[in-house]
Every structure is written in C-alpha cells, then in structure tokens.
C-alpha positions as CSV (number, residue, x, y, z in Angstrom):
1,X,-78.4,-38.8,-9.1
2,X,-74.8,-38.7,-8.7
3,X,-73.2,-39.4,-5.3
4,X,-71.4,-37.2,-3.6
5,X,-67.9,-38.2,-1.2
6,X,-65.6,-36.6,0.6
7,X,-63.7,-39.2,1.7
8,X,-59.7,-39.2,0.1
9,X,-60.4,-42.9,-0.7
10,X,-61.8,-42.9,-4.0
11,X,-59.6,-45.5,-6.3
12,X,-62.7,-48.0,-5.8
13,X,-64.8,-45.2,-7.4
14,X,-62.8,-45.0,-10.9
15,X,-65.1,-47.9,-12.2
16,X,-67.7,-45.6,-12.2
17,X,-68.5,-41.9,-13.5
18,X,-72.2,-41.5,-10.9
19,X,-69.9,-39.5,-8.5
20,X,-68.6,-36.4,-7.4
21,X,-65.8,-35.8,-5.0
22,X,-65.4,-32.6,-2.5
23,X,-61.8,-32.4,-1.6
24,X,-61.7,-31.3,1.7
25,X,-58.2,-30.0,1.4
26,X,-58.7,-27.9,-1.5
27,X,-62.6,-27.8,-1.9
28,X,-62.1,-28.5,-5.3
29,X,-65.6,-31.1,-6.6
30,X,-64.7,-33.0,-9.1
31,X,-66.9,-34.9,-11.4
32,X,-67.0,-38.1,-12.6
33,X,-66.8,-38.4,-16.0
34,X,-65.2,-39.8,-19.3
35,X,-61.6,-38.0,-18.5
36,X,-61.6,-39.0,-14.3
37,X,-59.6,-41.8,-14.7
38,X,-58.0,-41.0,-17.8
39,X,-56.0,-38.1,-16.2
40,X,-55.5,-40.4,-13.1
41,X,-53.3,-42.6,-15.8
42,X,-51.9,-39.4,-16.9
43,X,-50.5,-38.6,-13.4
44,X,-49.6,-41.7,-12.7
45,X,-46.6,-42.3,-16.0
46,X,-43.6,-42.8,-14.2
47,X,-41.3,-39.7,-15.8
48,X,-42.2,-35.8,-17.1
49,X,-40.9,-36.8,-20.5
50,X,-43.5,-39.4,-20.6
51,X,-46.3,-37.0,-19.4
52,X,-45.0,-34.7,-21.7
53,X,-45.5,-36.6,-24.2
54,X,-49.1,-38.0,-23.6
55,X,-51.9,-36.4,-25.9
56,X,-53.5,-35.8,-22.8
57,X,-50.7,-32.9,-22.5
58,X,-52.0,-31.7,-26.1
59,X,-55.3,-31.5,-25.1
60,X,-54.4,-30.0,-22.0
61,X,-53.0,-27.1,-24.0
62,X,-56.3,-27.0,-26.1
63,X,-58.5,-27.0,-23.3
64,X,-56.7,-23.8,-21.7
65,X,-58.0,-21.5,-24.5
66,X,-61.2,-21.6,-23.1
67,X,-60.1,-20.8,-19.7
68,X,-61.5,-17.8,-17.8
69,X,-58.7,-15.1,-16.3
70,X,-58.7,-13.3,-13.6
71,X,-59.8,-10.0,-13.3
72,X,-59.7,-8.4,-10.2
73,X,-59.0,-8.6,-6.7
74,X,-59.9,-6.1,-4.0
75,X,-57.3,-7.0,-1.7
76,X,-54.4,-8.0,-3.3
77,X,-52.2,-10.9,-2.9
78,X,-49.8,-11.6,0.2
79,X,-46.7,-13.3,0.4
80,X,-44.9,-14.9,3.4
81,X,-40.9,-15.1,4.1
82,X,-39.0,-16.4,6.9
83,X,-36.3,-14.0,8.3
84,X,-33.7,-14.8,11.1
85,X,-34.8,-13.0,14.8
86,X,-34.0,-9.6,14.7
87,X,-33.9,-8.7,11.4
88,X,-36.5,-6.2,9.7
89,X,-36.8,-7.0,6.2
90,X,-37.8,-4.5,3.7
91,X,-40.8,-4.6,1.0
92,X,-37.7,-5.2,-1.8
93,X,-36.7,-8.0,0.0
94,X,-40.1,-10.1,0.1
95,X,-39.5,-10.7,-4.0
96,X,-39.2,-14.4,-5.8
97,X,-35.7,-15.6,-5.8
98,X,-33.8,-15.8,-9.2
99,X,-33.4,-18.6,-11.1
100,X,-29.7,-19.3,-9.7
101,X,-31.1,-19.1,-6.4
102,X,-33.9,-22.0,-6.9
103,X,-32.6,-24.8,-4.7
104,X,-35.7,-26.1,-3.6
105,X,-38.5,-27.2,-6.3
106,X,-42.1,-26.4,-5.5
107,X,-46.0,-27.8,-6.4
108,X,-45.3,-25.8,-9.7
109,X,-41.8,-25.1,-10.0
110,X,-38.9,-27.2,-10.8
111,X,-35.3,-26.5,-9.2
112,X,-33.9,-24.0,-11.0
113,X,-37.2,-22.4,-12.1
114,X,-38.7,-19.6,-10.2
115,X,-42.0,-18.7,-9.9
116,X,-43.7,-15.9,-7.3
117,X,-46.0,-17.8,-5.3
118,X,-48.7,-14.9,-3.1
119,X,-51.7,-16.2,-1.4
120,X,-55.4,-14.5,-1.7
121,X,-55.3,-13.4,2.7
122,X,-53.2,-13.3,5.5
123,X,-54.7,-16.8,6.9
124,X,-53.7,-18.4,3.3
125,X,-50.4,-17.6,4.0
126,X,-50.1,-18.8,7.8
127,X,-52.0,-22.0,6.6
128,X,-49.2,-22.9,4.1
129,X,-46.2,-21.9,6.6
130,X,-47.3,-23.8,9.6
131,X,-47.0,-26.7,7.1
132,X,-43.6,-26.1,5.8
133,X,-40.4,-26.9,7.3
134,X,-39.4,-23.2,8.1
135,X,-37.1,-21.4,10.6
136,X,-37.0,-18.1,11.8
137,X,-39.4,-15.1,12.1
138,X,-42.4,-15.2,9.4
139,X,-43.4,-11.7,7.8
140,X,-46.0,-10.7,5.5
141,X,-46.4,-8.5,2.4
142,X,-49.0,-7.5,0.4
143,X,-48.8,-6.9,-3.3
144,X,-50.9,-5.7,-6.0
145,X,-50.4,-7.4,-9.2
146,X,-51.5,-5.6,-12.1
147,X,-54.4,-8.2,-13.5
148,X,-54.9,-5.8,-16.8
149,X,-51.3,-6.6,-17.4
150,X,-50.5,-9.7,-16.4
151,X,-52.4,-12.8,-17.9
152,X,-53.8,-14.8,-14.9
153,X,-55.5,-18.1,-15.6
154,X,-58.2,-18.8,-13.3
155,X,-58.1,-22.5,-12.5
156,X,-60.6,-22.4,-8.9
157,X,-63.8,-23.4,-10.5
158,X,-63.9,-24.8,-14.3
159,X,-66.6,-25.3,-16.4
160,X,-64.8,-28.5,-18.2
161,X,-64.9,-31.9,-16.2
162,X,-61.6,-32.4,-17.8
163,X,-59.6,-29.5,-16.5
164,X,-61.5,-30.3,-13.2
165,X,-59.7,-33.8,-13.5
166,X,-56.5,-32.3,-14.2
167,X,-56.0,-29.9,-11.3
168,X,-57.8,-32.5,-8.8
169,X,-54.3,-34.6,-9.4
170,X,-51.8,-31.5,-9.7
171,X,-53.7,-30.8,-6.0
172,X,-53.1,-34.2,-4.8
173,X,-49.1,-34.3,-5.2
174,X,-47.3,-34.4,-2.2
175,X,-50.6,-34.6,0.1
176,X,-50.7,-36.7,3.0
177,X,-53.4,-39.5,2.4
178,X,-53.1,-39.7,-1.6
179,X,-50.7,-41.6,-3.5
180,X,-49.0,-39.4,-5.5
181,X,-45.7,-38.7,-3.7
182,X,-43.9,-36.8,-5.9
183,X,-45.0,-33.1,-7.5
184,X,-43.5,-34.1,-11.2
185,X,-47.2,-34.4,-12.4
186,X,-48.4,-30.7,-10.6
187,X,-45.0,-29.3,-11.8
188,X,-46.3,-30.2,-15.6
189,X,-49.4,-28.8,-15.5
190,X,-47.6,-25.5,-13.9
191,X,-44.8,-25.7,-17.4
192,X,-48.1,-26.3,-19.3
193,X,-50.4,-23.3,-18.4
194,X,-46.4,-21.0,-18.8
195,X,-46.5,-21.5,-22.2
196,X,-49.9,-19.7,-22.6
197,X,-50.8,-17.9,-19.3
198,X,-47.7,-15.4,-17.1
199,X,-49.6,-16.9,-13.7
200,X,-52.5,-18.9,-12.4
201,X,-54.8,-18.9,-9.2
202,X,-55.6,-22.2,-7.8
203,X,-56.5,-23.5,-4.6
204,X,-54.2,-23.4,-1.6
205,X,-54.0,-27.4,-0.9
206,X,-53.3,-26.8,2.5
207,X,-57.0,-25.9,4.0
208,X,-59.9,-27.6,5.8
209,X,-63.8,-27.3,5.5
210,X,-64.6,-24.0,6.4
211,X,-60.6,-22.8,5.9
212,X,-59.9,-22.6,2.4
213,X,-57.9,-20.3,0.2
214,X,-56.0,-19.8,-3.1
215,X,-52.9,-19.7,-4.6
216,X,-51.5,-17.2,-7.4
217,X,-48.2,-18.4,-8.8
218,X,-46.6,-15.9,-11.0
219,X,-44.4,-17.9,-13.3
220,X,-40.9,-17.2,-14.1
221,X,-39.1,-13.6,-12.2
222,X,-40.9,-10.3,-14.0
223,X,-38.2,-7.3,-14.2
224,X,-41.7,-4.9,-13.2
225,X,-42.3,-7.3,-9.7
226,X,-41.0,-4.4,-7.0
227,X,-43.8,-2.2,-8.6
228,X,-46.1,-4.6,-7.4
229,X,-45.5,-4.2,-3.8
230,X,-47.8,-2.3,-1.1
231,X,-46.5,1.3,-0.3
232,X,-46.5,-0.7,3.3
233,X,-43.2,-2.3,4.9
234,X,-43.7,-6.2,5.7
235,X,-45.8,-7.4,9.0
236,X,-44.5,-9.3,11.6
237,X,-47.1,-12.3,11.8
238,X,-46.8,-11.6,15.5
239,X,-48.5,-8.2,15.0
240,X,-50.9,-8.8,12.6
C-alpha cells in the first residue's frame, strides 16, 4: 500500500516510488513513480535553455495530446486589480496588460509576455492578493470566457503520473518551504502548454486544506478579451 504524506519535506522520499504526496497548498496528490524524480532533475537544470532542451520537454509536449480541456464553467472566471483610493474602474479597464506593459514576470509568464490570469471564485482571487505585494483598493470582475472557442487545457487532476510530476514542480516555484526559488521551471511548462493549448486551469498555489481554488491563465492578449467581460461594472472587495 502506498503511503500517503503531506508534509513539504519529501527529498528523503525520492529513493522510493511506495508514496503519494497531498500538497496542502495546491491539493494536488502526486504519485510516486518512475518520472517523480526524474522531473524533480528536470526542474532543478540551472537555465530555461537547458530545460528547454531536455527530452523531458519533448515528452512533455507528447504527453499534452492526451490532455482533457475544459468545458464549462457555471460561474465564470474573476479577475482582481488594484486601483488607487477613489477611483472607479470600469469593466474595460480590468483587461491583461500588453506586452510592452509586462514589467513584472509571473508563475507562467515571462517579462515581456502577457498572459490573463482569472481565478475559478471570488475567494480564489482574495487568497492570491492578500499574498502579493499590492497597494491600493482591490476590485473584482467577472468574465465569461468562451470555452467552445478558446482551447483550455485542464491540468487539475491528470490521469498520467508524469504530468502529475510536472505540474507538482511548476506549483512548487516560488513557495515558501520548497526549494525552488525561482519560477524559470513553471514559466516553461506555461511556454510549453502555449504552443498547443490558448490557456490552462491549474491550481491556485496559494490555498490551505479546506481553501483551495484554481487558476485559468489565458496565454498571450486575445483582440476578442472585452467580449469576455460580465455586462456588470467591477466590485469593490469591500462590498462584496
């Protein structure tokens, strides 16, 4: 039987593949198995050129024809923006940035690459501001992306140990308590799944037992994103 942890401690499991790990952060499980601490390695190469150029990156690509899209979603997507007191932004002004206006890189975005990032409620989105450094008044928006459209890979719960693997690292970058301090490995695997997939849903990294949620990043800045927008003006977190 294999042995469950939750613990974030798990490099003196790697020896072995009788385990599974619940992330308490994400509430990803992941496996053990033949490609756990192969995709550790992976993570671990020092640049993106060399991660680029593993044939774990090749067979990364492979495995994302098998991957499952998303298909619906009852109550769309939100997105959270910072706005100086006493402004009242409008819906046109809760958009992604343009490419010139990238100064900041993200979990899976580069500087200089923009990507619409929207989380699956209302609490998604507080969870992820209350952890970032932010000033001003935070408002909400709801959108409604158009999922018959728009190609969105669905990375919450895989059926392959090795995709599993992959998004357990991309969700440990960055992370207080894991090693990986940097988000060059997560920022891969988000160039990766553009060059087959226009977005992704993964799990918000941010959460707790009992408190998770998920991520949709839209990659790159779609001319059709103001038709995505609620017929509703933004929320004042205050008042919601």
């Amino acid at each position: 039987m294999a042995k469950n942890t939750s613990s974030n401690d798990f490099s003196s499991l790697n020896r072995s593949a009788d385990f599974s790990i619940l992330r308490g952060h994400s509430g990803r499980e992941t496996r053990g198995s033949e490609w756990f601490g192969q995709v550790n390695s992976w993570a671990k190469l020092r640049s993106k050129d060399e991660m680029l150029e593993s044939e774990l990156a090749l067979r990364f690509l492979q495995a994302l024809s098998k991957v499952r899209r998303l298909e619906s979603s009852c109550d769309g997507f939100f997105r959270g923006r910072t706005f100086p007191s006493g402004e009242h932004p409008k819906p046109c002004d809760m958009g992604p940035p343009m490419d010139d206006q990238v100064v900041r890189h993200g979990r899976y975005n580069a500087i200089g690459k923009a990507v619409l990032y929207l989380s699956d409620s209302v609490p998604g989105v507080q969870i992820e501001f209350r952890n970032a450094v932010s000033e001003g008044v935070l408002f909400v928006q709801r959108f409604e992306l158009p999922l018959d459209v728009l190609h969105v890979a669905d990375f919450r719960d895989n059926s392959e140990d090795f995709l599993d693997a992959v998004f357990d690292n991309a969700e440990r970058c960055a992370v207080g308590g894991f090693d990986a301090d940097t988000y060059n490995f997560s920022q891969i695997i988000g160039e990766l799944v553009s060059q087959r997939f226009d977005g992704m849903i993964v799990p918000g990294v941010r959460g707790r037992r009992g408190a998770h949620y998920s991520n949709v990043v839209v990659f790159k800045t779609h001319p059709a994103w103001p038709d995505w927008l609620h017929n509703s003006n933004p929320i004042h977190f205050a008042d919601l």
